[in-house]
N, C-alpha and C positions, 0 to 999 in steps of 0.2 A: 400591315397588309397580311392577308392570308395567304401562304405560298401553299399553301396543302392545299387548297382553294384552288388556284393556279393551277398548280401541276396536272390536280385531277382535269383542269377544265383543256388542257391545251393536249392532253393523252385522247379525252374524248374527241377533239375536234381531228387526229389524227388517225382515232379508229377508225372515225367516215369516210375519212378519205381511202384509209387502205380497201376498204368494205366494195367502196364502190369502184377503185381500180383494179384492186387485185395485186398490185406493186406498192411498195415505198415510193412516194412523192420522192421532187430532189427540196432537198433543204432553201429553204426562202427567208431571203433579210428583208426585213420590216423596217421601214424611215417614218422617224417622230420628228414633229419642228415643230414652233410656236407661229402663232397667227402673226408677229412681225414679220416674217416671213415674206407676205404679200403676195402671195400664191392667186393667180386670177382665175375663173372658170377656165380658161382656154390654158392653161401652162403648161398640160401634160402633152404625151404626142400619143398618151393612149388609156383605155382605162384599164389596162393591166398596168400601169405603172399608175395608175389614181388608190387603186386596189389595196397597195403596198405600201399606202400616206397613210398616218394620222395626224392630225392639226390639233393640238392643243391652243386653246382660247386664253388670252390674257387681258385681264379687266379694267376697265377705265373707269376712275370715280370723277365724279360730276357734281361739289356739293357732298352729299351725303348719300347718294344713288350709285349703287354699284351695278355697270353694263358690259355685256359681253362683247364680243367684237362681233363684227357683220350684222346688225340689226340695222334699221332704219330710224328707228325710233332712237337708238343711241347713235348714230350718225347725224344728224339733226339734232339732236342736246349739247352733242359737242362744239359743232360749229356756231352753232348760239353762246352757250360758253365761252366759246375762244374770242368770238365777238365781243362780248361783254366784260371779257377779262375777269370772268368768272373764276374760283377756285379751280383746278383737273388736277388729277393727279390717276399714277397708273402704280402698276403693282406686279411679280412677281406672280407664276401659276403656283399653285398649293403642289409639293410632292406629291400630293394623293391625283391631279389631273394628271400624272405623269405616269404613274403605277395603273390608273385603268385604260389608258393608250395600252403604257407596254402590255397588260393583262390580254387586251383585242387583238392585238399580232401575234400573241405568244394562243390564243385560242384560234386564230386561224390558220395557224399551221406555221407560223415565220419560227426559225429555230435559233435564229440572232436578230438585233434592231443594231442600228446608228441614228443617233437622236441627235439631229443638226440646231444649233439657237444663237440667236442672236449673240452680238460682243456682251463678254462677262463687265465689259469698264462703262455700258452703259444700261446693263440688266442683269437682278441676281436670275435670270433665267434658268442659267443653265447649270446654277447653283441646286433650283430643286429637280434637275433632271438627274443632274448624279446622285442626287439622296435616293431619287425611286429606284435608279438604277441599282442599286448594293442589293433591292429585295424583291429586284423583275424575277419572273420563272425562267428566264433563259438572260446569255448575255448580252450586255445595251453595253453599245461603244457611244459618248457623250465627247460632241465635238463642237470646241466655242469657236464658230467662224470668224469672227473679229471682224461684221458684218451688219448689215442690217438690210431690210426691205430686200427684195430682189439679189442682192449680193448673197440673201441666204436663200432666197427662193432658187435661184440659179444653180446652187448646191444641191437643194434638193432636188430639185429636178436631175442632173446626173446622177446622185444616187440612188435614184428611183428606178433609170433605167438599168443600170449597172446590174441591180436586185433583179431585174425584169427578165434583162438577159443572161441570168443566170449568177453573176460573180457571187464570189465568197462575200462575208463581213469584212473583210480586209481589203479586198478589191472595193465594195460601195464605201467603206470610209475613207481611202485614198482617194477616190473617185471626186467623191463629195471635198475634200479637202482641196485638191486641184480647182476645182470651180471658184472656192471662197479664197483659193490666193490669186486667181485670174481677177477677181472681179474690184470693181473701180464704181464708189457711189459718190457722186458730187452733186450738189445740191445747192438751192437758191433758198432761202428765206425773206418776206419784206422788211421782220424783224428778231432780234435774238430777244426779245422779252419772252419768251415761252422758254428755250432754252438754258436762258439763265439761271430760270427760275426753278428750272428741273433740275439742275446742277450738269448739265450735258456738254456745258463750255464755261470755259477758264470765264471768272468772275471780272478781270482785269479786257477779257474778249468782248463778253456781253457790255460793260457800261459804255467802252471804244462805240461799238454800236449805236447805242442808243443817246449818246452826247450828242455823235456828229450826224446822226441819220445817214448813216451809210446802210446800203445795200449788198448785205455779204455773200458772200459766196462761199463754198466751208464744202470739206473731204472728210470723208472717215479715213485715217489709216491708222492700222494697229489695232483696231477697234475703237479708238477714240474721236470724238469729232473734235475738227482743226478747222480754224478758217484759213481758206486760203487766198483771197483775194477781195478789194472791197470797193467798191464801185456806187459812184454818186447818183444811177437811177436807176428805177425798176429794167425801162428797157435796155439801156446797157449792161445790168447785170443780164441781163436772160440771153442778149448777143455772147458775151464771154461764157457764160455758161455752153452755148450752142459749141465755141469755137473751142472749148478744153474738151466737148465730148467728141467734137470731127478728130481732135489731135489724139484723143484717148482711142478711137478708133483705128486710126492712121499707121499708130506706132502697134495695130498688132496683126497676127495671119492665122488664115483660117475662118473657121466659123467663130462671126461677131454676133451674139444677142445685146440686146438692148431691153429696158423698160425705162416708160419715162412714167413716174409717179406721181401724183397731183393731190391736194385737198382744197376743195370750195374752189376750185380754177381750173377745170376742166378743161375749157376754153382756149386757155392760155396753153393746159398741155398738149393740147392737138394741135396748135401753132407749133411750140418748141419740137415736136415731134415731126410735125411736116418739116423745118429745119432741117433736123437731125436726118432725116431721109433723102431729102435735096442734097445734101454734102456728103450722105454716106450709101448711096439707092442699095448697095448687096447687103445692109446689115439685116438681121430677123429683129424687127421691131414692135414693141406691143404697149399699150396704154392703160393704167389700172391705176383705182383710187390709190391713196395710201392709206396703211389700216387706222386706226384710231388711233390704237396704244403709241406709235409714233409719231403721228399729227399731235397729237395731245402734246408735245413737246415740242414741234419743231411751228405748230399754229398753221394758221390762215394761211392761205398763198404760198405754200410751201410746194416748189416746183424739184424733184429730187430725178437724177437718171443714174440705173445702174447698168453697167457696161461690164459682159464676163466674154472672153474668149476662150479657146476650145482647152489652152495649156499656159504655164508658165505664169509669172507673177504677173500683177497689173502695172502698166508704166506709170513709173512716178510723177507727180506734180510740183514741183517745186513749191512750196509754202512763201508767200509774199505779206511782207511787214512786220512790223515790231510787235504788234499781237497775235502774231500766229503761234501763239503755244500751243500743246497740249491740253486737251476740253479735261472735264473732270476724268478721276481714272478711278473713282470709287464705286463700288460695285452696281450701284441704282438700285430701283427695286425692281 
């Protein structure tokens, strides 16, 4: 990357600004995530904190068809895919989609970035975010939430506002770090054949599955995915599902956000959700697909809810059964 490039470009973007104030701006931090994230139109509470995002895109191969995230055309290949039991496979953003993020906040005047991405044990994601960061024009603070979907979206979002309302780099990566140790993702699957096959759960988890046709139910913690409990039909999993997010709820104070995240069952998540609401009516609740690059792994009917409150760690779940180990812990891609 060219930093003499850089430099010149983010001086120019700072002359305009003195030009047309007359003062020195106050210093602005920049927030970079990946499209795991699951960031919905509605997430922000404003668009000076939308201002302040860049979303780096992570690709999903299809076959031999490489798609960006958020298209419709790749949203519809996939779920045909996933149906068919087609090859997917996903992949890692290029350092270089991470250097032209940081290059866009470092030219609109951000003087530091915090660059939030999913768990390193299930994406080299945030592997190529600290490469670009060594050669950004200004400093990038790169923090693995040990997280996914909303768990990291939730992060982003206070470190968005944090930057909004002025905090230091220090303050938005604490800020952002507070959210991703609140936050609690438990999730439904009909089956671990996609998982498995991703390497995203212990190979000893996935066969248990798919022997007995169980219907699992499975945690991220630490970053890794865990199953946690497994349950002989669809709607008794989504009942226990419903009752670990009232309890996940329950045991916290303050302000509770919620997302409940769906692929190809939409349906299904405006049910699980009206649930969620009935048991919990003061939580802030929202419904949003899930992105590709995770459905790609987690399949069809994948019913996922992330739950962050205002502070403090997520309460724990206790892990049930003799295959609840630890999912793979190698980097992914």
């Amino acid at each position: 990357m060219n930093v003499d490039w850089l430099d010149k470009l983010s001086a120019r973007a700072k002359r305009g600004r003195l030009r047309e104030t007359g003062t020195a701006p106050a210093p602005r931090v920049g927030v970079v995530t990946d499209s795991a994230a699951a960031l919905p139109e509605n997430w922000a509470s404003s668009a000076e904190v939308t201002d302040l995002v860049r979303v780096v895109s992570m690709p999903v191969m299809i076959g031999d068809q490489i798609y960006s995230e958020g298209t419709d055309r790749m949203i519809g290949a996939l779920a045909l895919a996933l149906a068919q039991g087609s090859d997917v496979r996903t992949s890692r953003p290029a350092p270089g989609q991470f250097e032209t993020a940081y290059a866009e906040l470092a030219a609109a005047g951000c003087s530091s970035i915090v660059s939030l991405h999913l768990s390193g044990h299930l994406s080299g994601t945030v592997d190529s975010a600290r490469l670009a960061a060594r050669t950004a024009a200004i400093p990038v603070t790169v923090i693995d939430t040990a997280s996914v979907a909303m768990g990291v979206g939730f992060a982003v979002a206070a470190a968005a506002e944090t930057a909004r309302d002025g905090g230091t780099a220090a303050a938005v990566a604490d800020a952002a770090r507070a959210a991703a140790k609140s936050a609690s993702i438990l999730f439904y699957v009909p089956s671990l054949e996609q998982l498995r096959r991703g390497g995203r759960i212990s190979a000893a988890a996935g066969w248990f599955g798919t022997l007995f046709a169980v219907k699992p139910i499975l945690v991220v913690r630490e970053g890794k995915v865990v199953p946690l409990e497994r349950v002989r039909s669809a709607p008794r999993a989504l009942a226990r599902l419903t009752e670990l997010v009232r309890q996940n709820i329950t045991a916290r104070t303050g302000r509770v956000r919620v997302a409940v995240h769906h692929f190809g069952n939409e349906v299904e998540a405006e049910r699980l959700a009206g649930a969620i609401a009935d048991a919990a009516p003061d939580v802030e609740l929202m419904i949003c697909s899930l992105p590709a690059v995770l459905a790609a792994h987690a399949g069809l009917g994948v019913l996922a809810v992330a739950v962050s409150g205002d502070s403090g760690a997520a309460p724990q779940v206790q892990v049930s059964g003799p295959e609840a180990g630890p999912g793979s812990s190698s980097g992914g891609n």
